[in-house]
C-alpha positions, 0 to 999 in steps of 0.5 A, spaced: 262 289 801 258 286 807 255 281 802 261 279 801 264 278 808 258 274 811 258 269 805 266 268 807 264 268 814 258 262 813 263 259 808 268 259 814 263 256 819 261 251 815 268 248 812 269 243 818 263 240 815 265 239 808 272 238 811 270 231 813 273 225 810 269 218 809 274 215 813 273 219 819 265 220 819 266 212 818 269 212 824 266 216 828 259 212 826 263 205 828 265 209 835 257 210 836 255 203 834 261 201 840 259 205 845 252 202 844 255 195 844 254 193 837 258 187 835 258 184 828 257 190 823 261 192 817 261 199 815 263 200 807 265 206 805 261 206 797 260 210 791 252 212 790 250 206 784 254 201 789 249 202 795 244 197 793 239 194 798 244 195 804 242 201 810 246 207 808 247 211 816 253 216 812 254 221 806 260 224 805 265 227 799 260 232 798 254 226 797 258 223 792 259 217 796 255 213 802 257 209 808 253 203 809 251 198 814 251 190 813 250 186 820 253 180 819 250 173 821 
């Protein structure tokens, strides 16, 4: 029994993190980049075969999908 309550206490300490959609982390990655005063970026939000040569800076849906950043010219 104490397993049991010790894995649903670590699953619910960890749920925030699983809970996370792509489109929030991406946000907050772009409210980062701002606050450092970069401009001229693109943040997409791609599944893992789409990435490519571009820098990925997130992972989310459990890894399935990446957020990548390309600096524009």
């Amino acid at each position: 029994m104490k397993v049991f309550a010790l894995s649903c206490a670590l699953l619910l300490a960890a749920s925030p993190v699983f809970a996370k959609s792509c489109d929030e982390l991406k946000t907050e990655i772009a409210a980062k980049l701002d606050a450092k005063s970069v401009t001229g970026y693109t943040l997409e939000i791609v599944a893992n075969d789409q990435v490519g040569e571009r820098k990925v800076v997130g992972s989310c849906e459990g890894g399935a999908k990446k957020i990548v950043y390309t600096k524009g010219s």
